[in-house]
C-alpha positions in Angstrom: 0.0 0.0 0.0 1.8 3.3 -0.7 1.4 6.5 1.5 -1.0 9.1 0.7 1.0 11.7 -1.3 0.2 14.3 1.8 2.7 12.0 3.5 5.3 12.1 0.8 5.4 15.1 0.3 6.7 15.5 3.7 9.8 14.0 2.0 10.8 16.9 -0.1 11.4 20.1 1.8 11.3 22.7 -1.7 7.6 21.6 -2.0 7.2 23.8 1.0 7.7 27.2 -0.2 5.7 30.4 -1.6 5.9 31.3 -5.1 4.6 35.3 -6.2 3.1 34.8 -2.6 1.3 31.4 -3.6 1.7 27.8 -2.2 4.1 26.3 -4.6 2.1 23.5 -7.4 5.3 22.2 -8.9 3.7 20.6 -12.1 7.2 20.5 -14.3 8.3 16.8 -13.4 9.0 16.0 -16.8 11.7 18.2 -16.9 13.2 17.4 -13.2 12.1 16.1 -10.6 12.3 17.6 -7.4 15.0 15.4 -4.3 13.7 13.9 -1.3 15.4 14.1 1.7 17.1 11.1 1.3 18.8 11.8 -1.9 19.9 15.1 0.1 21.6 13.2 2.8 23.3 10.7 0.8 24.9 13.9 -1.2 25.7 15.2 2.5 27.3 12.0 3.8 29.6 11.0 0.7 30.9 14.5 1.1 31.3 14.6 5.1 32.0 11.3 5.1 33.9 9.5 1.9 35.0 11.8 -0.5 38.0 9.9 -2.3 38.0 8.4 -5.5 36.7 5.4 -6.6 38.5 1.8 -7.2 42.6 2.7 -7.6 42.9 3.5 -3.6 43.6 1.0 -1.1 43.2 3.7 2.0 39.4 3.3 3.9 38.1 6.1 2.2 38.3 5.4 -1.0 37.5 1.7 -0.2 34.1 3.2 1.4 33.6 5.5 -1.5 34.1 2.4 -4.1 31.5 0.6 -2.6 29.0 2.7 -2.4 29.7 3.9 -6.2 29.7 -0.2 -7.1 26.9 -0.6 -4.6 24.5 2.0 -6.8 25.0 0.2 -9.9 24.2 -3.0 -8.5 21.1 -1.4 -7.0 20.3 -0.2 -10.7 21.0 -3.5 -12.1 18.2 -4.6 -10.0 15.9 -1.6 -10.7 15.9 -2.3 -14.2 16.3 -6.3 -14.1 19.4 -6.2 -16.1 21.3 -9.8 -16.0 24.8 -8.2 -14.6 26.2 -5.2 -13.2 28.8 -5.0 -16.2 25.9 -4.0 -18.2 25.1 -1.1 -16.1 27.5 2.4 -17.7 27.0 5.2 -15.7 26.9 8.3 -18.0 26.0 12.1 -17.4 22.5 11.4 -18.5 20.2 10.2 -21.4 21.9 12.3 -23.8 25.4 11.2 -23.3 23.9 7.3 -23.3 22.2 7.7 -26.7 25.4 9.9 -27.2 27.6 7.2 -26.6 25.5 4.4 -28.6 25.2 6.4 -32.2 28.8 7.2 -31.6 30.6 3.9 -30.7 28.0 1.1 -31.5 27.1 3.2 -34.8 30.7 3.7 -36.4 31.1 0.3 -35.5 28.1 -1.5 -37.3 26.7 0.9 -39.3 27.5 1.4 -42.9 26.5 3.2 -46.1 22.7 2.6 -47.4 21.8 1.4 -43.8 18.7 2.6 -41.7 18.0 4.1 -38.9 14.2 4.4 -37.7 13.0 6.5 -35.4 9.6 8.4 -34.6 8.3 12.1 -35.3 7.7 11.9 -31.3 11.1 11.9 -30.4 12.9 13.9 -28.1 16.2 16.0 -29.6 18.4 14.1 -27.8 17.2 10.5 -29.9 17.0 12.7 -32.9 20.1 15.1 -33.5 22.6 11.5 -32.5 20.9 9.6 -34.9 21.0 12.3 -37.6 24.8 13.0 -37.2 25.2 9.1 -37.4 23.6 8.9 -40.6 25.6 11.7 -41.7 28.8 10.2 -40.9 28.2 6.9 -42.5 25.9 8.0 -45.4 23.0 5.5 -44.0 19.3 6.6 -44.2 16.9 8.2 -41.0 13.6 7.5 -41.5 10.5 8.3 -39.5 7.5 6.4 -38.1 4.2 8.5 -38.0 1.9 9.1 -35.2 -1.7 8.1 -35.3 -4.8 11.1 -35.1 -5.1 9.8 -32.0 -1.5 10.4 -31.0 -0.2 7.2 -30.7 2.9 5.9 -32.4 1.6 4.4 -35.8 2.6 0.3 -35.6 1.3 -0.3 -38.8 3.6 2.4 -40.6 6.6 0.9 -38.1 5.8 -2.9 -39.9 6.6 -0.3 -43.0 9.2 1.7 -42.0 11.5 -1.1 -40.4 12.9 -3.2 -43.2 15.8 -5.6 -43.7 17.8 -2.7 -44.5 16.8 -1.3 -40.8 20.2 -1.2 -38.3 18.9 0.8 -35.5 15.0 1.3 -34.3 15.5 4.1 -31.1 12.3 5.0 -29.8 10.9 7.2 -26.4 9.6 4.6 -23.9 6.9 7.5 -22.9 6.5 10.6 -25.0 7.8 13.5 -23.5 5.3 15.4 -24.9 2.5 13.6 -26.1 2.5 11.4 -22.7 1.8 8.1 -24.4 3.4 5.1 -23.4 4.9 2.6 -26.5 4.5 -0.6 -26.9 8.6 -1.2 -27.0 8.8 -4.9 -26.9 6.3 -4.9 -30.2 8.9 -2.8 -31.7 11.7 -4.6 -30.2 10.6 -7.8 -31.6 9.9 -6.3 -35.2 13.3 -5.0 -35.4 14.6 -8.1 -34.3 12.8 -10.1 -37.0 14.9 -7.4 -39.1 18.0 -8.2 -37.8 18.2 -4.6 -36.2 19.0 -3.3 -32.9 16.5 -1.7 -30.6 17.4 1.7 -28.5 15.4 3.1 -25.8 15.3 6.4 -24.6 13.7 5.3 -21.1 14.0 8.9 -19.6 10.0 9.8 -19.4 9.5 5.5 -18.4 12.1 4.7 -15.3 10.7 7.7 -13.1 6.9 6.4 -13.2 6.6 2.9 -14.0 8.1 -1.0 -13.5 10.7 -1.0 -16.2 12.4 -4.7 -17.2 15.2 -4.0 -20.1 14.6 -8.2 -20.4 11.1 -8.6 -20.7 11.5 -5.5 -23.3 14.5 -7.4 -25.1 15.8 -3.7 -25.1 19.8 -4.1 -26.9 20.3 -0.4 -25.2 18.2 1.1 -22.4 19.2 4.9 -21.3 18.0 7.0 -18.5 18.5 10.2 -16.3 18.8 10.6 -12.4 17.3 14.1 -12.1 13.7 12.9 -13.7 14.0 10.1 -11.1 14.5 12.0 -7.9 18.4 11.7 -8.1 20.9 14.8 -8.9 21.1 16.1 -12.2 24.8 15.0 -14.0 24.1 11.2 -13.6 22.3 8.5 -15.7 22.4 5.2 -17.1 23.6 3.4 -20.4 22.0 -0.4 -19.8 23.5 -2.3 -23.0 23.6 -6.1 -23.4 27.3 -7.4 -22.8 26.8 -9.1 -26.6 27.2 -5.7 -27.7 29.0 -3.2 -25.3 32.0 -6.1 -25.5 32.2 -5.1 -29.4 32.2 -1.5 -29.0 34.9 1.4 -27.9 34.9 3.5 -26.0 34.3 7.1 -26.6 36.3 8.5 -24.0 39.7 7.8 -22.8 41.9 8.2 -20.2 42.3 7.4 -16.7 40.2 4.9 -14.8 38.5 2.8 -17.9 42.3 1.9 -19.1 44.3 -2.0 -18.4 47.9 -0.9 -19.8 49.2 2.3 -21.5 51.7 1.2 -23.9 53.7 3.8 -25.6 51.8 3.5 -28.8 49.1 1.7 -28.0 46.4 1.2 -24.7 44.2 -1.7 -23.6 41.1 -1.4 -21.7 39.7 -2.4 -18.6 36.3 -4.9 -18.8 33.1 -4.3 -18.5 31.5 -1.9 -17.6 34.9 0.4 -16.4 36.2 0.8 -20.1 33.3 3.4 -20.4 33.9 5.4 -17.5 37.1 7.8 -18.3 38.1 9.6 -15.8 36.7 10.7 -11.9 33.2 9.8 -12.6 30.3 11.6 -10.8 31.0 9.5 -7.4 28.6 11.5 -5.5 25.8 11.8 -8.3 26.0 8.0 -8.3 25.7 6.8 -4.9 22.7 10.1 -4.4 21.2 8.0 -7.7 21.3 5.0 -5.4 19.6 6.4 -2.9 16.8 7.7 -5.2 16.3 3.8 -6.1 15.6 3.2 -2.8 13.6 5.4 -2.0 11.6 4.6 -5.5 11.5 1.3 -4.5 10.1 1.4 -1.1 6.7 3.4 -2.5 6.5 0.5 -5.3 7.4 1.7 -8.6 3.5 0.0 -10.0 2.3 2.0 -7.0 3.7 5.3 -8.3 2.4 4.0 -11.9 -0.7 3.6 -10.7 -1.2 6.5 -8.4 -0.4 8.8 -11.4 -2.8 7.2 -13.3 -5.9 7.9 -11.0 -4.4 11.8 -11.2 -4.5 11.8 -14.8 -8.3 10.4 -14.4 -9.1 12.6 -12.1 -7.5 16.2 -13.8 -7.5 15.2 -18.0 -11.6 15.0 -17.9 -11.3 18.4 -16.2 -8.8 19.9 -18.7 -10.5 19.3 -21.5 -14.0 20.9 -20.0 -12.0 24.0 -20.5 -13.6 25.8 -23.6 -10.5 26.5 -26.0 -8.3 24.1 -24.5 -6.6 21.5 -26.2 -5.1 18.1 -24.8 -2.2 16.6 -27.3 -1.6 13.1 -27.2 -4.2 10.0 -25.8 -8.0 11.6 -24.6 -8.5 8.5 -22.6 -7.0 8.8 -19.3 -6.3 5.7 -19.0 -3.7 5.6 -22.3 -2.3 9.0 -20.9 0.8 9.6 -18.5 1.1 12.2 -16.2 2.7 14.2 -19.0 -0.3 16.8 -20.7 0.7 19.0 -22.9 -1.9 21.7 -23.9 -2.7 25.1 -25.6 -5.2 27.8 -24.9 -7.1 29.4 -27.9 -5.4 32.7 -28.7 -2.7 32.3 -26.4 1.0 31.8 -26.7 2.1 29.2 -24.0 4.8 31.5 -22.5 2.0 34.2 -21.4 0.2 30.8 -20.4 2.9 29.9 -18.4 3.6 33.1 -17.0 0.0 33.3 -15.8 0.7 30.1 -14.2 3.3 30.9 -12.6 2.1 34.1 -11.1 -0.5 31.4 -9.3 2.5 29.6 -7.9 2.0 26.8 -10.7 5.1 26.1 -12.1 5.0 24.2 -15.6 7.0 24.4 -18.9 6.2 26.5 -22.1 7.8 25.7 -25.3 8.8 23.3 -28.1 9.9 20.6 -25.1 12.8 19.8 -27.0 10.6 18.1 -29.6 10.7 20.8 -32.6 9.7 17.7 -35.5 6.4 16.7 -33.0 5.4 19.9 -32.8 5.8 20.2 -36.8 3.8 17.2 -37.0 1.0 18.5 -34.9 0.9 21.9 -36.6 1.8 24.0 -33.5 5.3 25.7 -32.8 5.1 25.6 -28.4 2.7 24.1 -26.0 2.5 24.6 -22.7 2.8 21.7 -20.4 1.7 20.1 -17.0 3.7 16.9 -15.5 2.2 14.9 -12.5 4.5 12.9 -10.2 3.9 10.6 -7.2 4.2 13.5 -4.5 1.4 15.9 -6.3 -2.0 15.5 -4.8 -5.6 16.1 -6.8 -5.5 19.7 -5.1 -2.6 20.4 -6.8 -4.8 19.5 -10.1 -7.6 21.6 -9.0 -5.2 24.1 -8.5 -4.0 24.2 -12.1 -7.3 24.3 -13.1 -8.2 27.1 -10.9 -5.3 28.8 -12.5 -5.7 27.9 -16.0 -9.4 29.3 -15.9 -7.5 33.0 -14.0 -5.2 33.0 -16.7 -7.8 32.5 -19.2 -9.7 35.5 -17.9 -6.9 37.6 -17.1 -6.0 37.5 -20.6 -9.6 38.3 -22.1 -10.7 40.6 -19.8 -7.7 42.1 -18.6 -8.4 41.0 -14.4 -6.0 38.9 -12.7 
């Protein structure tokens, strides 16, 4: 049974601030998440307590600090039901993981007339990799459309993925649209194609049950910050079949065996990724945020975020003028609503938001093809997480309908 969000939110001490002399509604989880109290201390401790760095020392400290660092991935390995720890790379975040897989699996496998198939839904960070990729090794990038409805199109991704298909890398959950995809379909069709299958899970580990198995996912990549860990850490989860194949993409200290004069070997799996100090503190905090995940239930959080988006999406789209992009049935909709007002730009939106103490995001979301494909240039948008209550929704609401009237009639 997980506690009532009242009692979580006890958990995060920034929740409990004024904002333009308004109670605080932060409604901009998609972006970051906000860092309980125990991700706070664990920060705190490795500093007061451990600071050394990680696997080289013999002294206590930097024994402590090495097994806490090893102790996080481990802890991840089993958060995401990956077979071994050696397929656990700790990166910066989801970018430097797709980052690292266009760059060192792609100039490895990938070669002219190849393709690469991703969706018009896609975040920049699984778009601008892939495009530079194709660049570099004259392959093709191809795009699989989204449905009226806004759900990714399987019958154009039985299309789009072909023999000639190398790499299918598609969102988990839309940033944007909020829709969850049906990954191990699309996993098992690039398969059948002989292709390898990416994930950007950054919008899927913060809110749901995520197996990288039961997915049959080649590469899995995630950030801390959207997960109630510190921003500058996150997760490459590749299958040792090919992360033993690949280079690295750094070098340097830390991921080497022997430095010859000419020539270098590296260390295994998964320390030939990690050049140089990694983010020691970042990781072990990331740890902590697993923890603390997983003693509310990560289906608990799934499902608790679904009963908000029951609860405020039927509300949202009462609002004459409003429009709701992605899923209209609640229950095909994360906590992620992005929405526009009728003859209003989504900053002022925002703004107007804001100056209600309801913080949410206003722009293109880092999804500029989407928002092409939908025929709008910015949206503004709301993103639920486990420690928002439904009076934070009837807040938004309440402040969605001032906005609206402040901009009409000129009274705010």
């Amino acid at each position: 049974m997980m506690k009532a969000a009242e009692e979580l939110r006890q958990d995060f001490p920034i929740l409990f601030q004024e904002v333009n002399d308004e109670p605080l509604v932060y409604l901009d989880n998609a972006a970051t998440t906000q860092k309980p109290q125990a991700v706070l201390e664990a920060l705190e401790h490795y500093y007061q307590h451990d600071n050394a760095n990680v696997h080289r020392g013999v002294h206590t400290l930097a024994e402590r600090a090495t097994h806490a660092y090893e102790a996080s991935r481990e802890k991840i390995r089993q958060f995401i039901h990956a077979k071994e720890t050696a397929e656990v790379l700790f990166t910066r975040g989801t970018t430097t993981s797709l980052n690292w897989v266009a760059k060192s699996f792609g100039d490895a496998f990938i070669k002219e007339g190849d393709e690469i198939v991703i969706s018009y839904m896609e975040h920049h960070s699984n778009i601008i990799p892939w495009q530079q990729l194709a660049k570099r090794k004259k392959a093709v990038l191809k795009y699989i459309k989204i449905t009226p409805a806004g759900y990714l199109d399987m019958a154009d991704a039985q299309k789009q993925i072909t023999d000639k298909t190398a790499i299918v890398s598609i969102a988990h959950v839309s940033n944007v649209l909020g829709v969850i995809n049906l990954v191990a379909e699309l996993a098992a069709i690039a398969h059948q194609h002989g292709a390898v299958m990416v994930v950007d899970g950054a919008q899927a580990v913060p809110h749901m049950p995520v197996d990288v198995q039961a997915l049959d996912a080649d590469f899995y990549a995630f950030s801390g910050h959207k997960m109630c860990g510190p921003t500058g850490i996150g997760v490459l989860y590749g299958k040792r079949q090919w992360l033993e194949q690949m280079e690295p993409v750094e070098f340097g200290g830390e991921m080497i065996d022997f430095v010859h004069l000419q020539e270098s070997t590296w260390k295994e799996l998964p320390w030939k990724f990690e050049a140089g100090t990694p983010n020691i503190a970042g990781a072990i905090a990331l740890g902590a945020a697993v923890d603390y995940l997983q003693a509310i239930g990560m289906e608990n959080i799934h499902n608790y975020e679904a009963e908000l988006v029951a609860y405020v999406l039927p509300k949202l789209q009462a609002i004459e003028g409003l429009t709701v992009y992605g899923p209209q049935n609640p229950q095909d909709h994360t906590g992620v609503l992005a929405f526009n007002i009728d003859g209003l730009h989504p900053h002022d939106t925002a703004t107007g938001l804001d100056m209600e103490g309801v913080a949410v995001r206003a722009g293109h979301h880092c999804a500029q093809p989407l928002l092409k494909y939908l025929e709008v240039a910015a949206t503004a948008r709301a993103s639920f997480y486990f420690y928002n209550t439904k009076a934070d929704a009837d807040k938004l609401i309440q402040a969605i309908l001032a906005t609206k009237e402040f901009f009409q009639d000129g009274n705010f």
